[in-house]
N, C-alpha and C positions, 0 to 999 in steps of 0.2 A: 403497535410499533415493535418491531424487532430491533435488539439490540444487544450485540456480544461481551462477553467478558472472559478475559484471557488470564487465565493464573497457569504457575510455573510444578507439574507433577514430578513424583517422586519415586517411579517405579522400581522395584525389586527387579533384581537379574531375570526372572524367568518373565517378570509382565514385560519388560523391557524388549525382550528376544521377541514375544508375542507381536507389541505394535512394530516394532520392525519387518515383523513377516506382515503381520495388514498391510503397512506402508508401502511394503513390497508389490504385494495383491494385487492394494489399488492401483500403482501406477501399472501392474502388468496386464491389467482388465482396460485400462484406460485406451493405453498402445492394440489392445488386439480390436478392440472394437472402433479404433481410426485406421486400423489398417483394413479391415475388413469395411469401413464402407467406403473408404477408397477404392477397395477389391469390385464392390458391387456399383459403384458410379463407372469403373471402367469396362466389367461388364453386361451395363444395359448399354453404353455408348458405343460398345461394339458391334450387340445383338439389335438397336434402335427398337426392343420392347422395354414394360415395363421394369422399374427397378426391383426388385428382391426386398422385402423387408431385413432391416438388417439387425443382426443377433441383440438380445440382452448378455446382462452380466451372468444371471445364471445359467445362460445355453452353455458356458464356459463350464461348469466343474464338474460334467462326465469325463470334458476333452482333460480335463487338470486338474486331478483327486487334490492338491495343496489347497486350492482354491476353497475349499470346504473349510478348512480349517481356520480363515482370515473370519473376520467380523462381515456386516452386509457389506456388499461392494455393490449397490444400488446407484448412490449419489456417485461414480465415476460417470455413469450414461447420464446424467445431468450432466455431470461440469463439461464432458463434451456436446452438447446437446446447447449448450450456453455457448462455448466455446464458436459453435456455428452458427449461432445466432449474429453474434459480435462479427463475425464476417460477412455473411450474409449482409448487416446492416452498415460496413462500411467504415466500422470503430476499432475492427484489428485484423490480423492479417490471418491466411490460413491455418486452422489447428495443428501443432506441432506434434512427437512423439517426445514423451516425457524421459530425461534424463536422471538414471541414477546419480550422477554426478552433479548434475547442474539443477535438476526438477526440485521444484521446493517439496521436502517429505512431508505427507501429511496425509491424512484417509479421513472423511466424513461418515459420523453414524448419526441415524435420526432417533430418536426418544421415543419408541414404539412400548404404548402400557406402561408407560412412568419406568422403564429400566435404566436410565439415568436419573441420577439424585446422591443430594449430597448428603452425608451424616456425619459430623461433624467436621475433622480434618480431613475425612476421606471424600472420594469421587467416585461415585459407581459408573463404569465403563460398561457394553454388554461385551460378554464372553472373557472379559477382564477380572471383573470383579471392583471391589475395592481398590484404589489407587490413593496413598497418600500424596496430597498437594497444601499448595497454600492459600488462602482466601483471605488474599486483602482487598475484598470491595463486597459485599455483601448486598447481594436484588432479592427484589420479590418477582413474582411470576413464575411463568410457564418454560421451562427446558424444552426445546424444538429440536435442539441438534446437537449434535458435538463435533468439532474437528480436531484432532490431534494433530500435531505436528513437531517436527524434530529439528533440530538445528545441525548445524557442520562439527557444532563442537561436543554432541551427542546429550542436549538436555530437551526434556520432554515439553512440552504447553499442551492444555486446553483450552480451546476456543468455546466456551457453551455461548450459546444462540437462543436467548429468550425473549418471550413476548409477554410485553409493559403495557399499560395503556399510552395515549400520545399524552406528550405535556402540553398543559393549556399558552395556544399563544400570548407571548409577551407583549403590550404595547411599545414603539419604541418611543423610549427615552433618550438613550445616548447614542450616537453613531458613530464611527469612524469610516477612512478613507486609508486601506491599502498599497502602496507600490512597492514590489519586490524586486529586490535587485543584489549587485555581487559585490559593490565595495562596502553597502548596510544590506543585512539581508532585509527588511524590509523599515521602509520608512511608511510611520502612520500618523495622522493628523486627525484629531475627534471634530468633535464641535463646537469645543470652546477654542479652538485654532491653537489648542496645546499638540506639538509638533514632538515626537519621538523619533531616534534613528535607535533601530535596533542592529547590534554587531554582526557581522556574518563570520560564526565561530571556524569556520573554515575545518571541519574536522579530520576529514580525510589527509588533507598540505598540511596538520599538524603533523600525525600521524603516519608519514608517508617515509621517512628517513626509517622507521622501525620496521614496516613494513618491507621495505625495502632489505633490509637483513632477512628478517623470516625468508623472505622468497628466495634471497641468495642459498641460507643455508637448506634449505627443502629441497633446492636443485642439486646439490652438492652429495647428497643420498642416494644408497643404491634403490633403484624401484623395486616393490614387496618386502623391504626391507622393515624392523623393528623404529628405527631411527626415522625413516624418510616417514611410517606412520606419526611418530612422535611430533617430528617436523613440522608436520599439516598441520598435525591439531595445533599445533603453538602459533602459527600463520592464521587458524579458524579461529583461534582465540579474539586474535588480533583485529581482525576484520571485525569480528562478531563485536568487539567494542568498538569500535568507530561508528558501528550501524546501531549501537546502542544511546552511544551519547547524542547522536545526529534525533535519534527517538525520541529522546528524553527533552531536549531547547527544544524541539516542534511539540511537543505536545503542552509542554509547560507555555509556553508562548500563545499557542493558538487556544489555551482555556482558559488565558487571563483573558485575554480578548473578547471571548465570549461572555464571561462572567460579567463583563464591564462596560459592555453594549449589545445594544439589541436591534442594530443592524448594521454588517459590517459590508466592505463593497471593497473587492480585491481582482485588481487587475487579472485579466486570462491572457498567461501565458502556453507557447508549444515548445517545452523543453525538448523533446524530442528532434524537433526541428532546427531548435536552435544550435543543439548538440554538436548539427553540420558542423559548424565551423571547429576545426581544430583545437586553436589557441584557448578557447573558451569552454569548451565539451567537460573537462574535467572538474574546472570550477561551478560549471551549470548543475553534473549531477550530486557535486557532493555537495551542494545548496538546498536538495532537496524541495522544490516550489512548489510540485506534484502533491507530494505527498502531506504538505501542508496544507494544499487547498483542501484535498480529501480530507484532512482532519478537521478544518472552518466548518464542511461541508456537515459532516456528518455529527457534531456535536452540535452546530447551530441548531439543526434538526431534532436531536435531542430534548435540547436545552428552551426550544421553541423561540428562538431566533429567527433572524432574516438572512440569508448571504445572498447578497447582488452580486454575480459575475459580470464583468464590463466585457463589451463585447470587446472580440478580439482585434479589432480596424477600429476602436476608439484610442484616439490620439491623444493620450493622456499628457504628453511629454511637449507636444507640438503648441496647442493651446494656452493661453495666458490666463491665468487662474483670476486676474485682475479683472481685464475688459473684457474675456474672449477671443480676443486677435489669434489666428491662426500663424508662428513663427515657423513653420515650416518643419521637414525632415531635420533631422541632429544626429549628426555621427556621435558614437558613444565615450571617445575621450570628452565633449562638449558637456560639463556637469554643473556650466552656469550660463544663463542668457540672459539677454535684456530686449524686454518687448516694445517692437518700432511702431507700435502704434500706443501706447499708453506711458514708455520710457519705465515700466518696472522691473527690479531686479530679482530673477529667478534664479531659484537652485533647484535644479532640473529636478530631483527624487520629492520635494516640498511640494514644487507642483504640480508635479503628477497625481502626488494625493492628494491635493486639496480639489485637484479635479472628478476623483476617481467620488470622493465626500461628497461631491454636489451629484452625483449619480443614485445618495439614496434620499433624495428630499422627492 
């Protein structure tokens, strides 16, 4: 089993300059080799022979002496290599050209003859050296990889990527029953029919009157200017905590949960989809349902857990948790019913879970 763990580095001015120039690299190896097989798909479909084998990352640094100087840029021909896999299969849309601005910073090295390792506060990087970090989780095993990556508000992370043995499956004992939603971010109900609403901290609509200054004053700055710099970063601060605390309830939340059963079953939603609608898009992403499942997801796995996803056409809400009677479609003001063939009274989010629960027997 692979499994990452993320602490917060500490680089000196010149290692700092360094992963910034990698960071740099890898996204500008990343863009030449989608541009280039863009080049070579249009053309074979012009010449109707075959396609051209298309470049590695090292055919680059004759054409680009800087290129020498970054760390490997190997893993870029993977992550695009992945990138068109996920299209190919239907799960994301065409490969894009990565943005300085907008592209998440970050560059992959792999562990080639143990040159990544830690001793004691420090982290060995290749071409790096030593990097002072902090290590509050301590693993055994095998180092695979490393990704560095960089935030808006200019502080470093490493991602290491190690391989664990699997944990032995759990039998289940206790289980619960998920439904996610926006007025509790998620209501759960176990198996002793102990019913939980958990709040939905709404981080972002707390946060939004301050944010809304930052943006004001950042526009209010001349562009390349000292201040308009200053500006951003007090606006990337800003952001950078909303996406912190939003981190922090989803992960604290979806590890008690785990801790505390050993098969959990939580509705499949398509926030994406749901986004459409206007009125709701704002409140949908800064719920974060996504990135919660992925967190169920990948610690269940860990932790040797069960997660049931319900399919996505299961009528959790419609259904009478009582007899089963089908009550039909509910527009979403409707947050209580009563069932005309058993005469019980529902709260729409109660019973959603206690149906989503009967999903893991």
């Amino acid at each position: 089993m692979l499994k990452g763990y993320k602490y917060r580095l500490y680089p000196t001015a010149a290692q700092a300059e360094f992963l910034v120039r990698t960071i740099g690299c890898a996204r500008f190896v990343y863009n030449k080799l989608l541009e280039d097989r863009i080049a070579l798909h249009e053309e074979a479909k012009a010449n109707g022979g075959p396609k051209r084998k298309p470049p590695t990352p090292a055919s680059y640094k004759p054409l680009f002496p800087f290129l020498c100087e970054a760390d490997s840029l190997a893993n870029a021909k993977l992550h695009l290599d992945a990138a068109f896999a996920k299209f190919f299969a239907g799960t994301a849309g065409f490969p894009v050209f990565k943005s300085k601005r907008k592209a998440r910073a970050s560059y992959t090295t792999n562990n080639q003859h143990g040159t990544i390792r830690i001793e004691g506060d420090r982290v060995r990087l290749p071409k790096v050296g030593f990097i002072r970090f902090t290590q509050h989780r301590i693993f055994d095993g095998e180092i695979r990889s490393a990704t560095v990556s960089m935030t808006k508000t200019g502080k470093f992370f490493v991602s290491l990527l190690v391989e664990q043995p699997d944990e032995p499956w759990v039998p289940a004992e206790h289980k619960i029953g998920i439904d996610l939603g926006l007025g509790h971010f998620a209501v759960m109900t176990n198996d002793a029919m102990v019913t939980e609403k958990v709040p939905n901290p709404r981080n972002l609509r707390e946060a939004e009157a301050r944010l809304r200054r930052a943006q004001r004053a950042l526009s209010h700055k001349k562009p390349g200017s000292r201040n308009r710099e200053k500006a951003r970063l007090v606006l990337a601060k800003k952001h950078e905590q909303v996406k912190n605390r939003r981190h922090d309830s989803l992960h604290k939340l979806s590890r008690r949960i785990v801790d505390e059963n050993q098969v959990v079953v939580v509705e499949t939603l398509k926030p994406k989809e749901m986004m459409q609608d206007r009125r709701l898009s704002k409140s949908i992403g800064d719920a974060g349902w996504g990135e919660f499942v992925r967190q169920l997801e990948y610690k269940a796995r860990f932790y040797g857990r069960t997660l049931i996803k319900a399919d996505p056409w299961f009528a959790s809400t419609q259904v009478c948790s009582a007899c089963g009677g089908n009550g039909g479609k509910k527009d979403l003001h409707v947050r209580e019913w009563t069932c005309a063939a058993c005469g019980t009274h529902h709260d729409r989010d109660v019973n959603a879970s206690l149906n989503l629960l009967r999903l893991a027997d």
